[in-house]
N, C-alpha and C positions, 0 to 999 in steps of 0.2 A: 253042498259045498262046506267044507270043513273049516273052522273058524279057526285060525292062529292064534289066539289066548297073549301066549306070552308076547310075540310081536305087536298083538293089541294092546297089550299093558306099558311093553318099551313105547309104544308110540307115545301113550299117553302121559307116560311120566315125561318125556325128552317137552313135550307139547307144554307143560307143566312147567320143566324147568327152563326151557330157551325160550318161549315161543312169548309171554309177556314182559320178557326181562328186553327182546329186542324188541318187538313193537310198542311195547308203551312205557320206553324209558323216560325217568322226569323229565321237564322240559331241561330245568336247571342244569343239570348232567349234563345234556346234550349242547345248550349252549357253549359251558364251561370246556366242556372238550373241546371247541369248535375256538376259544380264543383259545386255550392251551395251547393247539396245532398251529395258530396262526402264530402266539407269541413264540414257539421254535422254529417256525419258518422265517420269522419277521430276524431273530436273532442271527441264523447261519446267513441269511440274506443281507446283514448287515457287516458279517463277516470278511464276506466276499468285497465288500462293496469297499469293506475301510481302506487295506491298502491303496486305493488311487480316487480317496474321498478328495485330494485336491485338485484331481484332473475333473472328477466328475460335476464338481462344482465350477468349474471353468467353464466346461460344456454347456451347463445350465444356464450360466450368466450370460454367456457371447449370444448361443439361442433367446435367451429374453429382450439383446438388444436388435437381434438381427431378425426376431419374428413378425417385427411389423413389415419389414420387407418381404417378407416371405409371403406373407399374404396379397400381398397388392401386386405382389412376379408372378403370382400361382394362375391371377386372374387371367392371365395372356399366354404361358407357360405350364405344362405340368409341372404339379409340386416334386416328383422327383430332382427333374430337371434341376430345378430353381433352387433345392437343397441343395444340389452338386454343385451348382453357383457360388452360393453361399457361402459353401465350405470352405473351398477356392479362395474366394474373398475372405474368408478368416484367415486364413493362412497366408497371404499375401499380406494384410491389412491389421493382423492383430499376433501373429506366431512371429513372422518374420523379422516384424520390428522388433518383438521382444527380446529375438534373441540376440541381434543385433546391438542393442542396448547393453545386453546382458554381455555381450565381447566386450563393448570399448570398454563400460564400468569394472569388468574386471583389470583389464589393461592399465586402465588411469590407478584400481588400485594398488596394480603392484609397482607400476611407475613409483607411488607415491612411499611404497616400501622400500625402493631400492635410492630412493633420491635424498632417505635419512641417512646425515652425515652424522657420526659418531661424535666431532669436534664440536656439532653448534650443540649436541646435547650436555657439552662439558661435561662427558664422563670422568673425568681426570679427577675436577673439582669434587666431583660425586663420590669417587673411590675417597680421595684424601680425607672429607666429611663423615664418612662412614668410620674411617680409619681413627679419626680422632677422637669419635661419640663412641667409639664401642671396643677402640685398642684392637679389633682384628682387620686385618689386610684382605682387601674383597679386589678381586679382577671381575669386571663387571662383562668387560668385550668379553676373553673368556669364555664366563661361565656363559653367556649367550652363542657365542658361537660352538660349543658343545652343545646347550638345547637347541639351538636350530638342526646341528648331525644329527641329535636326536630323532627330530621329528620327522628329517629328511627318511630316515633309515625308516619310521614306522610309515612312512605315506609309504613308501616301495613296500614297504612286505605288505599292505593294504591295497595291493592292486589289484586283485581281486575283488574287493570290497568296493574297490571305485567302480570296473568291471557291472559289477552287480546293479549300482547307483544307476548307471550310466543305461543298464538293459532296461531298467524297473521303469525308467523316465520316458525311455524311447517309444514302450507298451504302453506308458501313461497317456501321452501326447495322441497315439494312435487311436485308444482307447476315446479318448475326450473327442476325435474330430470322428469317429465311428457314433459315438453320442447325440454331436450337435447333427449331423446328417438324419438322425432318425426323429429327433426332438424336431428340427424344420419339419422334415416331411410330415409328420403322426402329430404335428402339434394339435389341428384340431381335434385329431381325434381322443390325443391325451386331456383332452381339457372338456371334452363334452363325459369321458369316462369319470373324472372328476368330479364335476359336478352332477353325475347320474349317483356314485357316491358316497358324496356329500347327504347329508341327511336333515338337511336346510332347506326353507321353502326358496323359491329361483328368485325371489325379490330382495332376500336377506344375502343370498351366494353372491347375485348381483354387487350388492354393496360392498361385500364384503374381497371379493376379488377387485373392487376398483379400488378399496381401499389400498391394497395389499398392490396395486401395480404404483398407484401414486409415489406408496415411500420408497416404491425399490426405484423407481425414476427422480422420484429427490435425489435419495443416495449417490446413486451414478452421476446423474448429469448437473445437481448441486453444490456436490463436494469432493466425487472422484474426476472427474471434468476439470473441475477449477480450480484442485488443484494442480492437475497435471499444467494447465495452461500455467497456474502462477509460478510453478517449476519452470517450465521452459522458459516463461518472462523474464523471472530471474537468472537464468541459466545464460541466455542471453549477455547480461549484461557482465556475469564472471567471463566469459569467451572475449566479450570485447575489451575491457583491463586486462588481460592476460594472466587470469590466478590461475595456477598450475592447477591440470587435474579437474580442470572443467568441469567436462562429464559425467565427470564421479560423485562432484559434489551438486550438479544439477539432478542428479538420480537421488541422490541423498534430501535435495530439496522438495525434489515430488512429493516423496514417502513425506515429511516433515509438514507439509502442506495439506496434508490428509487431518491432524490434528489442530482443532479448532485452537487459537492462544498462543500456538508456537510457529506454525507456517515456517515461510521461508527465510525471515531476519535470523535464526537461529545460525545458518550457512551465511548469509553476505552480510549479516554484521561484524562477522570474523572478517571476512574477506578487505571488509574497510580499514580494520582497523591491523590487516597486513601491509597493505596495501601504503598506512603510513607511514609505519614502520621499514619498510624499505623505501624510503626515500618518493615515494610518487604519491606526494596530496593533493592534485589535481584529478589522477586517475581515482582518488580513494571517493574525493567528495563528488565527483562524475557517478562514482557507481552506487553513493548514500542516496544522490537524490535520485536518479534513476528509479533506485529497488523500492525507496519510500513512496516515489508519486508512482510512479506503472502500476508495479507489484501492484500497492494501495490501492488503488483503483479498482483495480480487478478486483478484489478483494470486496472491497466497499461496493461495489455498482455491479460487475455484473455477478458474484453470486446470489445478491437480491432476487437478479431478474431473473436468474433459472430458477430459482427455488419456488419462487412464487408461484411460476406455473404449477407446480403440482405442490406435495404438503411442504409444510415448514418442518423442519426436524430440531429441537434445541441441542444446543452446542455441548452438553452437557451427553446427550446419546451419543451422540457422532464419537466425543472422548470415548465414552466406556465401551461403546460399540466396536472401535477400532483398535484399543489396546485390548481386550476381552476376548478381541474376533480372536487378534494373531495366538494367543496363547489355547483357543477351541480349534482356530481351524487352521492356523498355517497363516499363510501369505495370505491365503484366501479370504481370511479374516478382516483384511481391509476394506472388503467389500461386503462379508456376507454378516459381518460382525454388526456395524448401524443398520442392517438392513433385518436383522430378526430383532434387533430392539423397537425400529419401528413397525415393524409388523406384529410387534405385541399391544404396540400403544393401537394399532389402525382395530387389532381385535378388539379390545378392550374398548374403544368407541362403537363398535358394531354392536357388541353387547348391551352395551351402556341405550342401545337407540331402540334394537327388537327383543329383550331379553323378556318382557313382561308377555308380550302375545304370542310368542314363540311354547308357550306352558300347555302340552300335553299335544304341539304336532310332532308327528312320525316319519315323515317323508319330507319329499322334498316339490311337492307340489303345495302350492297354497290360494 
């Protein structure tokens, strides 16, 4: 049998040059390629993700309040079912209202724009002031009602662009109740892939996951809770004086209520001090002591008692947390904003407790 020479030698050369270069590439290399692939996967994957990072983050939040339910339905019901449930009751119980809210507040505000009388702003006086500091003649109505054509003229040629808004929002909402349906139903098993992982022994994830639900259950039910309630307290008592535009300024008081130091007096301190000014100081000091003792109270008494059940959060995160959120996340930042401040301080104590014995394990068994 006749020996092929030269296809013996190609073999050996090709054996030469592919054959160690693929099996026994450095480890190094092979790792590095391995995060390279993931940090490009990790980035186009967050590409996707950012246009409706404030739906997605909604998703997230309603599922972490609505998953203890979900657990304790499942036990009687399949978890499908009880996701479908769920969802349901989102949308009844947390979309509906919102949007709801989301009419009248706009309603009250333009109420509030079209019930500016030009006269009680004493433009007249304004113009003649103008006129005498600077020797030129300034038409103030005017030149405003030219910039209002203006902007008239650019919302209409931006109908499309509203259009657009209007599509991106309707996919968003879709998108978030497509989310929280699958976060219900796969929660466990999102959370045991988690911690499979996690690269933590199960005594430290332990801790460390209780930490991390404690502050998110501060957040919500110690500061986004109480204030909604000292919003509506308040809100309350502007409905029963009769200050124009209630709802607007009760929505206004939620939000206000979310930051520690300013709450709600910011809104019905004014309201009093209209309230004397035309003429009704019975109604004004009706609504001073009302919004001082209720409001207060709530304030003083029960966000003590919710906070205490789970961590205390200082007044000082809640600020940075909530003004910080809104400019990282949006709206969503009023929530998600104190809730990764505290979940930096909740790691940083986890650390602080296994950081020393935790030195040279690998896994996540200990």
């Amino acid at each position: 049998m006749a020996i092929d020479h030269d296809s013996l030698r190609d073999e050996q050369v090709w054996d030469g040059f592919i054959g160690p270069s693929v099996v026994e590439l450095p480890v190094n290399l092979s790792r590095g390629y391995l995060l390279a692939l993931f940090a490009v996967f990790a980035y186009l994957s967050w590409q996707l993700v950012d246009p409706f990072l404030q739906y997605v983050l909604a998703a997230i939040l309603i599922a972490f309040l609505l998953y203890p339910v979900q657990r304790r339905l499942e036990r009687r019901i399949s978890p499908t079912i009880t996701a479908f449930l769920l969802v349901g009751f989102a949308i009844v119980g947390f979309l509906v209202p919102f949007v709801l809210v989301a009419v009248v507040v706009a309603g009250d505000a333009a109420n509030l724009l079209q019930e500016v009388d030009p006269e009680d702003l004493q433009i007249a006086e304004i113009e003649d002031r103008l006129e005498d500091e600077t020797g030129i003649e300034v038409d103030i109505t005017e030149t405003v009602a030219d910039s209002a054509e203006q902007i008239g003229t650019i919302l209409l040629e931006q109908t499309t662009a509203w259009f657009g808004v209007l599509t991106h929002t309707l996919i968003g909402v879709g998108l978030a109740l497509f989310l929280l349906y699958y976060l219900l139903k796969e929660g466990d098993a999102l959370l045991d892939w988690l911690r499979e992982m996690t690269p933590l022994p199960d005594d430290v994830q332990d801790d460390l996951y209780d930490e991390l639900e404690e502050v998110t259950w501060a957040v919500l039910a110690g500061h986004v809770l109480i204030a909604i309630i000292e919003g509506v307290i308040a809100g309350l008592g502007l409905f029963a004086t009769g200050i124009p535009n209630a709802a607007f300024w009760t929505f206004v008081m939620v939000i206000f209520s979310l930051v520690p130091l300013i709450g709600a007096f910011i809104v019905w301190g004014p309201a009093v001090l209209y309230l004397l000014l035309t003429g009704e100081p019975i109604l004004a000091i009706g609504l001073a002591v009302y919004s001082a003792v209720i409001v207060g109270v709530a304030d003083d008494y029960l966000r003590p008692i919710v906070v205490d059940r789970y961590a205390e959060i200082s007044p000082a995160v809640i600020i940075l947390g909530v003004l910080g959120g809104i400019y990282a996340f949006g709206i969503m930042g009023l929530f998600f904003g104190p809730v990764v401040l505290g979940a930096l301080v909740a790691t940083l104590s986890v650390i602080n407790e296994h950081y020393e014995r935790l030195e040279g394990e690998t896994g996540t068994e200990y």
